[in-house]
mmCIF file of the N, C-alpha and C atoms, coordinates in Angstrom:
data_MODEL
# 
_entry.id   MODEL 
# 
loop_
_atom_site.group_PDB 
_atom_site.id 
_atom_site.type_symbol 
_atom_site.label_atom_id 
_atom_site.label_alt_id 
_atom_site.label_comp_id 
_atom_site.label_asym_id 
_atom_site.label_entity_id 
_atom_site.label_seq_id 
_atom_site.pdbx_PDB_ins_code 
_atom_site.Cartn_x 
_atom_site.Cartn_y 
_atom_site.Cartn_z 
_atom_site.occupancy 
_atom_site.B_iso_or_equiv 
_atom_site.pdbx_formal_charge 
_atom_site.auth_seq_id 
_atom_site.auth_comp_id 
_atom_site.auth_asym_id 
_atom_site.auth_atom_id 
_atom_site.pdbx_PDB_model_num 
ATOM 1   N N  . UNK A 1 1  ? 5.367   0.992   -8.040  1.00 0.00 ? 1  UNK A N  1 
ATOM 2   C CA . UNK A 1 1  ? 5.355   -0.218  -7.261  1.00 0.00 ? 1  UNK A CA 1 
ATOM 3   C C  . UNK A 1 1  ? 3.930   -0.589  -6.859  1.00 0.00 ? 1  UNK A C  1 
ATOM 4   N N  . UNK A 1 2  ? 2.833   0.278   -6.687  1.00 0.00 ? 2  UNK A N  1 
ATOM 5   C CA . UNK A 1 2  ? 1.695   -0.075  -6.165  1.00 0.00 ? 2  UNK A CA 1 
ATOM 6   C C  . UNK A 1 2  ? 0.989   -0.700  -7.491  1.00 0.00 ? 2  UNK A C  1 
ATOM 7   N N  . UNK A 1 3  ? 0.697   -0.321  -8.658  1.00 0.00 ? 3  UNK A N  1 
ATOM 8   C CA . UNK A 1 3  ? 0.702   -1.064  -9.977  1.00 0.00 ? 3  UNK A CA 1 
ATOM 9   C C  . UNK A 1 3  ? 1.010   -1.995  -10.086 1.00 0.00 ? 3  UNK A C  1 
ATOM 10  N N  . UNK A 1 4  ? 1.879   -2.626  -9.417  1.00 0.00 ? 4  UNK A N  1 
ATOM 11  C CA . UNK A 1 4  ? 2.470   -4.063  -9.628  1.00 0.00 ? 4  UNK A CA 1 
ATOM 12  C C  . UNK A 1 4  ? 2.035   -4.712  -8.612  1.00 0.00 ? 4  UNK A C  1 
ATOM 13  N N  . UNK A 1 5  ? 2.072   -4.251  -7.494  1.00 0.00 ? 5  UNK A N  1 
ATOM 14  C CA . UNK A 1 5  ? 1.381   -4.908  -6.137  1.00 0.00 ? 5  UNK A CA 1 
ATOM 15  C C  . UNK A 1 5  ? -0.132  -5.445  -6.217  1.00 0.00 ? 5  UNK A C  1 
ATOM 16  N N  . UNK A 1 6  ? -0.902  -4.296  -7.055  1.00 0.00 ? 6  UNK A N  1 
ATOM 17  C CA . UNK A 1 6  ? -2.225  -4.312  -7.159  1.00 0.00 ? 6  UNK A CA 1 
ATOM 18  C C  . UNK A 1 6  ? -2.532  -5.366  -8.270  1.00 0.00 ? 6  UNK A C  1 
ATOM 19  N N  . UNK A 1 7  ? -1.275  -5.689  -9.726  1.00 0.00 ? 7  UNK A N  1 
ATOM 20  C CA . UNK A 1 7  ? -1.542  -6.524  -10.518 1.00 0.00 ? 7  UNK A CA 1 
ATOM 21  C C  . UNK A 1 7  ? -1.294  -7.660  -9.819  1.00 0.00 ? 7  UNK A C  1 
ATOM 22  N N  . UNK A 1 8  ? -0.746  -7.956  -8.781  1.00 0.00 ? 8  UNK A N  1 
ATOM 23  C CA . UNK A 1 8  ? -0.249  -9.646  -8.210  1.00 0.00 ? 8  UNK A CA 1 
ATOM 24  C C  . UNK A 1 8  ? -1.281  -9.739  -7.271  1.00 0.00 ? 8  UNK A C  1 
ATOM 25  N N  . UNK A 1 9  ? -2.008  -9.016  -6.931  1.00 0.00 ? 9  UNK A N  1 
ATOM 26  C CA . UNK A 1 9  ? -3.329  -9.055  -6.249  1.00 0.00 ? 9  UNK A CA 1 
ATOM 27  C C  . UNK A 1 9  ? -2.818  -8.945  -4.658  1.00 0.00 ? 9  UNK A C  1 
ATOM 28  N N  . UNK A 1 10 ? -2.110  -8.043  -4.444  1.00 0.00 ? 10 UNK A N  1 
ATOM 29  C CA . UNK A 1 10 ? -1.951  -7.935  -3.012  1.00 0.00 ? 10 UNK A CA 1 
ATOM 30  C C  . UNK A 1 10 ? -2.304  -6.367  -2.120  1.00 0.00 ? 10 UNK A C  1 
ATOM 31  N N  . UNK A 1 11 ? -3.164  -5.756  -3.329  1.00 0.00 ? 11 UNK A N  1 
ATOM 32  C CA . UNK A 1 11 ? -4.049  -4.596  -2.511  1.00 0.00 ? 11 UNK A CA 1 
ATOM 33  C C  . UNK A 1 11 ? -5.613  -4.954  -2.545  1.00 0.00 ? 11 UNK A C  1 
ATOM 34  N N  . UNK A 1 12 ? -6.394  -4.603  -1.395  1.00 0.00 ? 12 UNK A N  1 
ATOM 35  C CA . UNK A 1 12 ? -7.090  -5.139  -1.109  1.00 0.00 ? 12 UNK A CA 1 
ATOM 36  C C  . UNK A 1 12 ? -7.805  -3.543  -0.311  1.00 0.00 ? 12 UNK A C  1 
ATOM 37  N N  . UNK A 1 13 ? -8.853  -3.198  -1.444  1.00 0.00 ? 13 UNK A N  1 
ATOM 38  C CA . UNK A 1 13 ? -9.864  -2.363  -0.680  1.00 0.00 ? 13 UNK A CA 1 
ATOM 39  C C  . UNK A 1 13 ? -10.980 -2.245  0.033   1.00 0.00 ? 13 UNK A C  1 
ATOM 40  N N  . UNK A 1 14 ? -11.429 -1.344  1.258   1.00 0.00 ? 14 UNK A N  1 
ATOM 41  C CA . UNK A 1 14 ? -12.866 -1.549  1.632   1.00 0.00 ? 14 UNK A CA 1 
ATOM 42  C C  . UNK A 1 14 ? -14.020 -1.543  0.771   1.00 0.00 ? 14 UNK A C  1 
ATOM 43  N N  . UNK A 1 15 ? -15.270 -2.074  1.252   1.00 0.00 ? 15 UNK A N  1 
ATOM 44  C CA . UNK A 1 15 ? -16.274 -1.699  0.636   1.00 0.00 ? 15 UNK A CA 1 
ATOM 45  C C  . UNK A 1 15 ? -16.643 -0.161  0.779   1.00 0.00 ? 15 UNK A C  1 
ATOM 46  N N  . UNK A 1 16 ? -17.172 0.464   0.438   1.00 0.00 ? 16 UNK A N  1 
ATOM 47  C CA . UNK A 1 16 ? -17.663 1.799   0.629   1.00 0.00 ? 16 UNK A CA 1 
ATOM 48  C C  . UNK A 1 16 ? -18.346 2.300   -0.089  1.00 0.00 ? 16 UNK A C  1 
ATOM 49  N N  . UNK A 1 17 ? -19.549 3.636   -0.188  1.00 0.00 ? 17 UNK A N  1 
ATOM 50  C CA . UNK A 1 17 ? -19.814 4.303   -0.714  1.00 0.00 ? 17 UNK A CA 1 
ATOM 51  C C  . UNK A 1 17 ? -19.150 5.434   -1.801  1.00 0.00 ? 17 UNK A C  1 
ATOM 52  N N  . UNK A 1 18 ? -17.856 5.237   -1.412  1.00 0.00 ? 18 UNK A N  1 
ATOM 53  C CA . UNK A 1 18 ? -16.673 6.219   -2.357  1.00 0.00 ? 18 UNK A CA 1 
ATOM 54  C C  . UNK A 1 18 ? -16.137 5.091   -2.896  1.00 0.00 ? 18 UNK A C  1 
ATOM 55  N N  . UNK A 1 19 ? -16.069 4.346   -3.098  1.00 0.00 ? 19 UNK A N  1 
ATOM 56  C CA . UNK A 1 19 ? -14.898 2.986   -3.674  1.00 0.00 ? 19 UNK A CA 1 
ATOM 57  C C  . UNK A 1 19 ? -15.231 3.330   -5.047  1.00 0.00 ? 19 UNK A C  1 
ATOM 58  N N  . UNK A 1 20 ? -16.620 3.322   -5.841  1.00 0.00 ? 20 UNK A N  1 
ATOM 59  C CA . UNK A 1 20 ? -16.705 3.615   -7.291  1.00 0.00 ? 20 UNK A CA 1 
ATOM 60  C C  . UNK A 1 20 ? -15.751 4.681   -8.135  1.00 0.00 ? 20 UNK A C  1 
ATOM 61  N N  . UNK A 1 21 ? -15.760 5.869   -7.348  1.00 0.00 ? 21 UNK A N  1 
ATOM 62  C CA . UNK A 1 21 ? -15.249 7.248   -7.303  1.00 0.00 ? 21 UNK A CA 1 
ATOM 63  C C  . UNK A 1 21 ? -13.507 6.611   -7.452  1.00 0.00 ? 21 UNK A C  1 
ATOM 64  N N  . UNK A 1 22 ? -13.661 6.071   -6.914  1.00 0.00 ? 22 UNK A N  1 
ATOM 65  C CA . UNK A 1 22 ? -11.610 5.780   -6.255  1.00 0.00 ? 22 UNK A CA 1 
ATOM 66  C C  . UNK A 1 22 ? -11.208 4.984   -7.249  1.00 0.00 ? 22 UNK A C  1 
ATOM 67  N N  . UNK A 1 23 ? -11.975 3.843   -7.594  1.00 0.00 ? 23 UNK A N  1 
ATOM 68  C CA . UNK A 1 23 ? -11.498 3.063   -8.267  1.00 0.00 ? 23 UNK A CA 1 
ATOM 69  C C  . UNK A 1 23 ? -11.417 3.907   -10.225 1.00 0.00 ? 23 UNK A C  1 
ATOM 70  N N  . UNK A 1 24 ? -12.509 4.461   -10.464 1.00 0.00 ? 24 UNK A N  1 
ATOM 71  C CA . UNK A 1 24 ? -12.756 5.138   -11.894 1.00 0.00 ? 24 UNK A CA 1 
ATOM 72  C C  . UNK A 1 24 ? -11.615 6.007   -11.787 1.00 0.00 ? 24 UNK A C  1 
ATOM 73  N N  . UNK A 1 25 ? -10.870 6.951   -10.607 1.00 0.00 ? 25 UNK A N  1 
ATOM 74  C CA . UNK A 1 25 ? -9.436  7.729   -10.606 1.00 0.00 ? 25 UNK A CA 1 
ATOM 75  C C  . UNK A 1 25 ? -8.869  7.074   -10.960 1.00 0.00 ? 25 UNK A C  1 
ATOM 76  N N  . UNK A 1 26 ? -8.510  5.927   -10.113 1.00 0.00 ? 26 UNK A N  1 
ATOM 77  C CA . UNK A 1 26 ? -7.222  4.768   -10.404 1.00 0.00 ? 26 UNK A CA 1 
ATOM 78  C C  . UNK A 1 26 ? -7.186  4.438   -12.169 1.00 0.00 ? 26 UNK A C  1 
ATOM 79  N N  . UNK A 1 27 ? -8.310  4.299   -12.252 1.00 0.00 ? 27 UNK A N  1 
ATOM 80  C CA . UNK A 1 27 ? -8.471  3.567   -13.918 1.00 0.00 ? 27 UNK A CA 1 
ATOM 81  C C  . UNK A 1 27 ? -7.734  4.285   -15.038 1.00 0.00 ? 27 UNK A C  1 
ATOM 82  N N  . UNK A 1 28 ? -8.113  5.956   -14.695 1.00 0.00 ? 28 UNK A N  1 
ATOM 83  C CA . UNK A 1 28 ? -7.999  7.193   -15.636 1.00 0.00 ? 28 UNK A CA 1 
ATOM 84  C C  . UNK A 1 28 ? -6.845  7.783   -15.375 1.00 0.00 ? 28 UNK A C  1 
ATOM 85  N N  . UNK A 1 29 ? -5.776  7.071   -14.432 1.00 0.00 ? 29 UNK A N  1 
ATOM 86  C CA . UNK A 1 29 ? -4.711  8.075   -13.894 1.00 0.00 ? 29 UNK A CA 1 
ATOM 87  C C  . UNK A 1 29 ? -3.807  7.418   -15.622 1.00 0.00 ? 29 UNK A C  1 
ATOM 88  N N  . UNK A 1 30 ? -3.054  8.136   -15.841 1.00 0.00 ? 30 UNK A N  1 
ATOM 89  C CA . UNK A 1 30 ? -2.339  9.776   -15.433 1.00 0.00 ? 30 UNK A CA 1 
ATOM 90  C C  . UNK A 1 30 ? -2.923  10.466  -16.454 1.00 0.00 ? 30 UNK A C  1 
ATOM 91  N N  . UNK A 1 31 ? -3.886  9.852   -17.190 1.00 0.00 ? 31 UNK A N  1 
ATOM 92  C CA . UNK A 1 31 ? -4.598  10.384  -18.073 1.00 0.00 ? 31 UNK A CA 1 
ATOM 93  C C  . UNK A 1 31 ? -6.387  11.076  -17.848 1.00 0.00 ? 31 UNK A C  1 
ATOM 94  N N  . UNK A 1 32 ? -6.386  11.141  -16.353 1.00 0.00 ? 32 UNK A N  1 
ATOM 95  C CA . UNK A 1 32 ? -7.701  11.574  -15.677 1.00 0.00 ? 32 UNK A CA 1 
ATOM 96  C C  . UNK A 1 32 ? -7.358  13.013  -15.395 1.00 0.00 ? 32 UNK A C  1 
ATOM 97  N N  . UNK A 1 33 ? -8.494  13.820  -14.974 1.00 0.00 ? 33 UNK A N  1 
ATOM 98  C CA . UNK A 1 33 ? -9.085  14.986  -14.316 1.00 0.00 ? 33 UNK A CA 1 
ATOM 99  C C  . UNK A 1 33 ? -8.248  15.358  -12.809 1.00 0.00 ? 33 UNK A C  1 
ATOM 100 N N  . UNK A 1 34 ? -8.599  14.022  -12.383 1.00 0.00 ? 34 UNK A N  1 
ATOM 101 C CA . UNK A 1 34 ? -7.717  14.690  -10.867 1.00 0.00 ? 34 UNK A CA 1 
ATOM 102 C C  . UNK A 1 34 ? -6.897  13.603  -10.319 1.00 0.00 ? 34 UNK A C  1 
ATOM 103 N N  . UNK A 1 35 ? -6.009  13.592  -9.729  1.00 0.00 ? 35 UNK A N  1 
ATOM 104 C CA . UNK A 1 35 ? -5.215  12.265  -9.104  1.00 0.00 ? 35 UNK A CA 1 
ATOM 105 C C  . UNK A 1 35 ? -5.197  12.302  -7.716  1.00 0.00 ? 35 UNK A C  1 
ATOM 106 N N  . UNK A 1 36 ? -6.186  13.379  -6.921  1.00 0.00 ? 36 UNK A N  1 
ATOM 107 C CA . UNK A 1 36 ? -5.282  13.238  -5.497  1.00 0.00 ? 36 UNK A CA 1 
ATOM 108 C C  . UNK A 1 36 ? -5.121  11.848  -4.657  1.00 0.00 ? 36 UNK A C  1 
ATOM 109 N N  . UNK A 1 37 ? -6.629  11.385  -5.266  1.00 0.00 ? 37 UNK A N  1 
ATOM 110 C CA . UNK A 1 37 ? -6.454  9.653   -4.918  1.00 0.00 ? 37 UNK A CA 1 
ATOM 111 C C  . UNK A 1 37 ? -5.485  8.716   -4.894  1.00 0.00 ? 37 UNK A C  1 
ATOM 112 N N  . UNK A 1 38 ? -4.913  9.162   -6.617  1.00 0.00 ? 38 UNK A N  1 
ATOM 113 C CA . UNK A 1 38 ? -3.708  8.500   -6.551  1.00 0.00 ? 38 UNK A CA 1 
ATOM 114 C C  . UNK A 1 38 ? -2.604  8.602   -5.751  1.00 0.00 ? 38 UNK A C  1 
ATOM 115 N N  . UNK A 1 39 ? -2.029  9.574   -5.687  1.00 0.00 ? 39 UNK A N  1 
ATOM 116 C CA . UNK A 1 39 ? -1.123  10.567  -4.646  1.00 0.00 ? 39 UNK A CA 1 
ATOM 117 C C  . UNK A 1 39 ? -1.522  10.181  -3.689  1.00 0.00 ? 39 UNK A C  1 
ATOM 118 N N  . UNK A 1 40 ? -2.290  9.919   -3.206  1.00 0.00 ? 40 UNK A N  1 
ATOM 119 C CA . UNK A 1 40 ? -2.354  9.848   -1.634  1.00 0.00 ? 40 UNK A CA 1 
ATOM 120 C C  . UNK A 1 40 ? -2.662  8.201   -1.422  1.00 0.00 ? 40 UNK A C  1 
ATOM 121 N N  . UNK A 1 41 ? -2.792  7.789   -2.301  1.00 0.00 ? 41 UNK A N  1 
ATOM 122 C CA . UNK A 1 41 ? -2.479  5.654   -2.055  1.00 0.00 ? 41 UNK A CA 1 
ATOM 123 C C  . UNK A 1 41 ? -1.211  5.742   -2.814  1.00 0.00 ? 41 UNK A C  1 
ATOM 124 N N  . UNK A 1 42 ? -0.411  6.066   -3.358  1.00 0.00 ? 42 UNK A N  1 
ATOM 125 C CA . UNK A 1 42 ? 1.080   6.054   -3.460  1.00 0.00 ? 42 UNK A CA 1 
ATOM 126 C C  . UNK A 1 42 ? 1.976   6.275   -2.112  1.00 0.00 ? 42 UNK A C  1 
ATOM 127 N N  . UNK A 1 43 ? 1.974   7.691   -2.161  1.00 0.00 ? 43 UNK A N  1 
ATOM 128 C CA . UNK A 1 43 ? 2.631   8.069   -0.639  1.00 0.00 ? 43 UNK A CA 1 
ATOM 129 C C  . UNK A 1 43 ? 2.097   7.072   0.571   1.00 0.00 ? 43 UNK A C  1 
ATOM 130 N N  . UNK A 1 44 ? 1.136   6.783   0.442   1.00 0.00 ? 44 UNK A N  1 
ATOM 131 C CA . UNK A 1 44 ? 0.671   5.424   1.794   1.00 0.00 ? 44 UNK A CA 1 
ATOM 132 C C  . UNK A 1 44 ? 1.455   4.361   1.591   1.00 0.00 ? 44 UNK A C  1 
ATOM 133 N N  . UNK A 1 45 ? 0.860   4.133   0.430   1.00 0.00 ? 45 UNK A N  1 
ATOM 134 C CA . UNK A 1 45 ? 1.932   2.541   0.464   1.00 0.00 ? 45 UNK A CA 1 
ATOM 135 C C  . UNK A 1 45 ? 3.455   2.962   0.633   1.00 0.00 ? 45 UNK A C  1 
ATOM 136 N N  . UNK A 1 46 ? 4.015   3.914   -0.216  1.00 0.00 ? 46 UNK A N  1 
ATOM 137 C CA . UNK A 1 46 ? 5.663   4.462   0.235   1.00 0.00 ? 46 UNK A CA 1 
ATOM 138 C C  . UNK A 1 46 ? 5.819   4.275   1.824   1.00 0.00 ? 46 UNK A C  1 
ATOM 139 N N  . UNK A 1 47 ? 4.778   4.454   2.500   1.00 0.00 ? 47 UNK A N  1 
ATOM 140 C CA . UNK A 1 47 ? 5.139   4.855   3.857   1.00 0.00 ? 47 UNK A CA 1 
ATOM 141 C C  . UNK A 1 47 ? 5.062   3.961   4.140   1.00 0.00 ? 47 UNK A C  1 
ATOM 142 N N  . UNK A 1 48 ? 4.218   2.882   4.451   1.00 0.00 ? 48 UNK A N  1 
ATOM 143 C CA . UNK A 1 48 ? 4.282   1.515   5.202   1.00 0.00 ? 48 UNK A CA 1 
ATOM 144 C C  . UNK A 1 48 ? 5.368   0.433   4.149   1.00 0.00 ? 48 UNK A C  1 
ATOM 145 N N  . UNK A 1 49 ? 5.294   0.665   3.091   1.00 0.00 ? 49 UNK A N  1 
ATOM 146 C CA . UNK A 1 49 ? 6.481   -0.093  2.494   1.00 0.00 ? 49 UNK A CA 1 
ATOM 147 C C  . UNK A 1 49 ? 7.903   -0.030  3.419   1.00 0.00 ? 49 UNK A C  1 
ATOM 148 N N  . UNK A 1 50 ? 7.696   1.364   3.674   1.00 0.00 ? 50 UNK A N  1 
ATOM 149 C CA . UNK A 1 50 ? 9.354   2.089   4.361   1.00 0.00 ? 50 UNK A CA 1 
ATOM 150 C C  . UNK A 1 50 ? 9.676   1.323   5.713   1.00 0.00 ? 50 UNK A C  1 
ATOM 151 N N  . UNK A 1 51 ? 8.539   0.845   6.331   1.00 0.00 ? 51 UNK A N  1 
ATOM 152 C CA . UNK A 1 51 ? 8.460   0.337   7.513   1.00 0.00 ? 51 UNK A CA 1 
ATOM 153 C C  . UNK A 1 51 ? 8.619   -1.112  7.744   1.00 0.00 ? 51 UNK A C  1 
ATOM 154 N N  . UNK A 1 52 ? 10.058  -1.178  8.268   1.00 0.00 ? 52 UNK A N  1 
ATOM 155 C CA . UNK A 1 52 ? 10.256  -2.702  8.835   1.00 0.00 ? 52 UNK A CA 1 
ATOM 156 C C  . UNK A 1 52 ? 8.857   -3.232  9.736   1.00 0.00 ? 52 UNK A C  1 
ATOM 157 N N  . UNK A 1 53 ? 8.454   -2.134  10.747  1.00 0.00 ? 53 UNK A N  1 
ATOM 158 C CA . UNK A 1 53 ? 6.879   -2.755  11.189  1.00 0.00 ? 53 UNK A CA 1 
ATOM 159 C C  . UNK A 1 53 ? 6.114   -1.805  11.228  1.00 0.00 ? 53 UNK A C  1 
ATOM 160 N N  . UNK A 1 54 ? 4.505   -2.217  11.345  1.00 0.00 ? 54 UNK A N  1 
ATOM 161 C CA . UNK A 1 54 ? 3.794   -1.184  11.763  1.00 0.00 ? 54 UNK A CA 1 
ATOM 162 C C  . UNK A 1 54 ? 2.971   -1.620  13.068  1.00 0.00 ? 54 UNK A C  1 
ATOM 163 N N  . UNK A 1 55 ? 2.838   -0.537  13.268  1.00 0.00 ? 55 UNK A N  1 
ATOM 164 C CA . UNK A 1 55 ? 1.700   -0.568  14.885  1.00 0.00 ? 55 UNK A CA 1 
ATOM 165 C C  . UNK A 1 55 ? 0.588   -1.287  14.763  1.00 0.00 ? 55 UNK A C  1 
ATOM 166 N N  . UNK A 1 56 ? 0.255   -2.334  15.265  1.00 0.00 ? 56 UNK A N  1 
ATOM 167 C CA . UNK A 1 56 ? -1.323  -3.093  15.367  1.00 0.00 ? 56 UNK A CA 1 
ATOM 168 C C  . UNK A 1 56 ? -1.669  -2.259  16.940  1.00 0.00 ? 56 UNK A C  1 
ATOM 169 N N  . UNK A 1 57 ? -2.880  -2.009  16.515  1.00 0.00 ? 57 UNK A N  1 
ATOM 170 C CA . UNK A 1 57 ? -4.592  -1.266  17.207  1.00 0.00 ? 57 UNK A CA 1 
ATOM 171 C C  . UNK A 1 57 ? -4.437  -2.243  18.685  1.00 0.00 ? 57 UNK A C  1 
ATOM 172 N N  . UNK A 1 58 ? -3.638  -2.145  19.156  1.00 0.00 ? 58 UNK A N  1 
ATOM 173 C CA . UNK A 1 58 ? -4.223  -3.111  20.690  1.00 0.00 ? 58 UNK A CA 1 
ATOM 174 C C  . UNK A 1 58 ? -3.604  -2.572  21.636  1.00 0.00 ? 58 UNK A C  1 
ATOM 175 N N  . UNK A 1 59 ? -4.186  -2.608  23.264  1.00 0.00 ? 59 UNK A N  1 
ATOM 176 C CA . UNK A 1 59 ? -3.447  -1.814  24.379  1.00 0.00 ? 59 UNK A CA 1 
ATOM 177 C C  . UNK A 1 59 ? -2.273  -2.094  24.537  1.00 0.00 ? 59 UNK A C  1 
ATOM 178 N N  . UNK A 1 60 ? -1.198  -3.730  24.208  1.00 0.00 ? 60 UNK A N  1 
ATOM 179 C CA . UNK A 1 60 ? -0.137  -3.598  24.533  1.00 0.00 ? 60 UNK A CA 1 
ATOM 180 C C  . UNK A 1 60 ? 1.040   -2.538  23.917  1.00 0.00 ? 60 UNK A C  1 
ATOM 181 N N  . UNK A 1 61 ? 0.660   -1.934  22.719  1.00 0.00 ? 61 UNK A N  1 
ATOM 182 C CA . UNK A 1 61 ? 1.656   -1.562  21.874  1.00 0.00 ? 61 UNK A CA 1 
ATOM 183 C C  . UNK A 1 61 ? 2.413   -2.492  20.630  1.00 0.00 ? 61 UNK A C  1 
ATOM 184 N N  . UNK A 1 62 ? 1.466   -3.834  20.605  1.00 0.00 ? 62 UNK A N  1 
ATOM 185 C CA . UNK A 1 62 ? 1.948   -4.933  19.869  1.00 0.00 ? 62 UNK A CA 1 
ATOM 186 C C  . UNK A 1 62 ? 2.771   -3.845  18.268  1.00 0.00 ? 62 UNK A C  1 
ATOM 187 N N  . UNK A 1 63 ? 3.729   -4.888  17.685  1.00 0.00 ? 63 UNK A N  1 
ATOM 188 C CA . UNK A 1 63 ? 3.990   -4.436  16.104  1.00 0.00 ? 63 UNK A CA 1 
ATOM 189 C C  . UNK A 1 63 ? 4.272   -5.753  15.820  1.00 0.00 ? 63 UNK A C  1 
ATOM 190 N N  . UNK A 1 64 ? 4.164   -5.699  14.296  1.00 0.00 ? 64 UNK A N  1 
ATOM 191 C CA . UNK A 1 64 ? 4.393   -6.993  13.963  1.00 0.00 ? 64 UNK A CA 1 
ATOM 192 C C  . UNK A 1 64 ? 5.030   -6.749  11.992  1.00 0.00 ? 64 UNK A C  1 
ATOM 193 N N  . UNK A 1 65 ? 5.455   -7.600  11.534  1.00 0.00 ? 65 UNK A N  1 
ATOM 194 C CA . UNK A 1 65 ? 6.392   -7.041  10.434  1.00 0.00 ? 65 UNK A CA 1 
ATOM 195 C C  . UNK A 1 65 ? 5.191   -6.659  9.313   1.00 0.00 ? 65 UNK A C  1 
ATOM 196 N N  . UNK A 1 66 ? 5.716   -5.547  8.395   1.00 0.00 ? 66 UNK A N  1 
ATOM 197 C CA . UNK A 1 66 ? 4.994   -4.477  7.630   1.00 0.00 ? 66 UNK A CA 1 
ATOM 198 C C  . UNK A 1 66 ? 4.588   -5.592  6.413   1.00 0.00 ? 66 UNK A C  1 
ATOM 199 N N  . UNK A 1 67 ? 3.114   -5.668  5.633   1.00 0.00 ? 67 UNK A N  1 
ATOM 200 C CA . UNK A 1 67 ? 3.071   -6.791  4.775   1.00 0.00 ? 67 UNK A CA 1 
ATOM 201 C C  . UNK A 1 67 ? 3.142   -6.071  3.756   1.00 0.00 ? 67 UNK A C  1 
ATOM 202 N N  . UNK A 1 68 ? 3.260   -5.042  3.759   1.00 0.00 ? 68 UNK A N  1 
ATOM 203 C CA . UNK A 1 68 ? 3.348   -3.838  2.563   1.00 0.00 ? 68 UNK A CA 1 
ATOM 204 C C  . UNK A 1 68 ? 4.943   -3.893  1.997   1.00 0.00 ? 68 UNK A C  1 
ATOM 205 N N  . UNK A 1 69 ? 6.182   -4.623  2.481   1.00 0.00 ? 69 UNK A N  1 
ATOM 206 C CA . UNK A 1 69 ? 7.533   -4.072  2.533   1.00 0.00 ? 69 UNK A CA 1 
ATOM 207 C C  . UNK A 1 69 ? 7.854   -5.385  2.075   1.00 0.00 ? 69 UNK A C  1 
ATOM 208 N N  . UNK A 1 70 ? 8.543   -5.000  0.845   1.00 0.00 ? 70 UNK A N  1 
ATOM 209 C CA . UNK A 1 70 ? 9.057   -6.250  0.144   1.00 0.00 ? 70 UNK A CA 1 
ATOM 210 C C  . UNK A 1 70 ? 10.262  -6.267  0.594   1.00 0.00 ? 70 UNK A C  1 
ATOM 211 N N  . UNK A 1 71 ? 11.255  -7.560  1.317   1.00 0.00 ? 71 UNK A N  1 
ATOM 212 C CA . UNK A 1 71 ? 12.621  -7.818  1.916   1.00 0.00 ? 71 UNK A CA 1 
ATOM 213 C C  . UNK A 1 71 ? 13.635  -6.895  1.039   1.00 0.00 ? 71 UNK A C  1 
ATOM 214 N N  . UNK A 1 72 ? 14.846  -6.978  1.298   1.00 0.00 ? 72 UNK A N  1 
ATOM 215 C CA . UNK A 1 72 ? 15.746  -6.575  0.101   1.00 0.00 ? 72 UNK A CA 1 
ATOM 216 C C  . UNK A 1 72 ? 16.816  -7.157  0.966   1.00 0.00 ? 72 UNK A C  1 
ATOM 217 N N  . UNK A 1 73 ? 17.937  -7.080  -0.324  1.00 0.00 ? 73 UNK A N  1 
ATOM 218 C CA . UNK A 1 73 ? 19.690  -7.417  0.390   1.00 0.00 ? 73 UNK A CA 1 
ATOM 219 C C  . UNK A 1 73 ? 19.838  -6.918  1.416   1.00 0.00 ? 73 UNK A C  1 
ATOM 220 N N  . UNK A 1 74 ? 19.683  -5.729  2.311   1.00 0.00 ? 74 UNK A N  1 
ATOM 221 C CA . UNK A 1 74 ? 20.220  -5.380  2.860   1.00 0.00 ? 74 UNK A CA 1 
ATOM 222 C C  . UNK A 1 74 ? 19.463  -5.872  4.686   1.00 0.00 ? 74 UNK A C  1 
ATOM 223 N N  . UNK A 1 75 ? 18.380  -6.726  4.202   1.00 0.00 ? 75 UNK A N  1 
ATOM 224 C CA . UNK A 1 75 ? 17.525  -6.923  5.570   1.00 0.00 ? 75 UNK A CA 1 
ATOM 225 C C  . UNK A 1 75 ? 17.755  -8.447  5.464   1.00 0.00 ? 75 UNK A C  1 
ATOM 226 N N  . UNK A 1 76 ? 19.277  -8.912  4.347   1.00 0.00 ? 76 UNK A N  1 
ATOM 227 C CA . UNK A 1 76 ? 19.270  -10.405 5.125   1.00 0.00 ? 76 UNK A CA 1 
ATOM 228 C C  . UNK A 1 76 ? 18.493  -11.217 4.059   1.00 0.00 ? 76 UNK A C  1 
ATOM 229 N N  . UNK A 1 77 ? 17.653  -10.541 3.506   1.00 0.00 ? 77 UNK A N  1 
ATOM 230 C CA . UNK A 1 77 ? 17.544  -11.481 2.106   1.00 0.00 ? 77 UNK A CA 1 
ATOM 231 C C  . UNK A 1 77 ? 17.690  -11.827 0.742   1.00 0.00 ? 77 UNK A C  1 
ATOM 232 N N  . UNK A 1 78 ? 17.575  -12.499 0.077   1.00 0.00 ? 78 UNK A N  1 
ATOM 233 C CA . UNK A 1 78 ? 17.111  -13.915 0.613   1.00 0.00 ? 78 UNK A CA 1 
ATOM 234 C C  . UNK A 1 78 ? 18.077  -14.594 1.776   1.00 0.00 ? 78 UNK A C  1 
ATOM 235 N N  . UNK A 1 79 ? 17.726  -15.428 2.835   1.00 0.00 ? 79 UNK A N  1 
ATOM 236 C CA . UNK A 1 79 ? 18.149  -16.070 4.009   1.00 0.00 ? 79 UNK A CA 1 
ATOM 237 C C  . UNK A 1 79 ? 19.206  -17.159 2.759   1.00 0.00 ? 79 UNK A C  1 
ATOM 238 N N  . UNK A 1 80 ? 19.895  -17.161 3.652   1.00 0.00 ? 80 UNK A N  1 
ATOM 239 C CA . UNK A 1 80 ? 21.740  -18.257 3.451   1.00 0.00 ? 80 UNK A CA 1 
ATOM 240 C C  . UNK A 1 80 ? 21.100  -19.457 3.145   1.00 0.00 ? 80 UNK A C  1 
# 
């Protein structure tokens, strides 16, 4: 699912000093040296996918709906 997310252009990475490194894994998976990169931006996205919301960074405790989590039948969509 993150393969497909990333082809419709809806992952979106930092700049960084490791981004070269991350991105050349991504390129070479499943046919690369090491994957933990991969594995560990899979299981992330699994996890916030899983999540009707996630926590936004502010003192109230705000949440607001997960942009990682595609609807399905069972949450009502598509709406009537």
């Amino acid at each position: 699912m993150v393969s497909a997310r990333a082809e419709a252009g809806d992952i979106f990475v930092l700049r960084g000093n490791w981004i070269g490194e991350f991105l050349d894994e991504l390129a070479a998976f499943p046919h690369g040296s090491h994957d933990d990169q991969v594995d560990a931006l899979s299981a992330a996205y699994g996890y916030l996918a899983a999540k009707k919301e996630i926590p936004v960074v502010a003192p109230f405790g705000l949440t607001r709906p997960s942009p990682w989590r595609i609807p399905s039948v069972t949450d009502g969509w598509p709406p009537p």
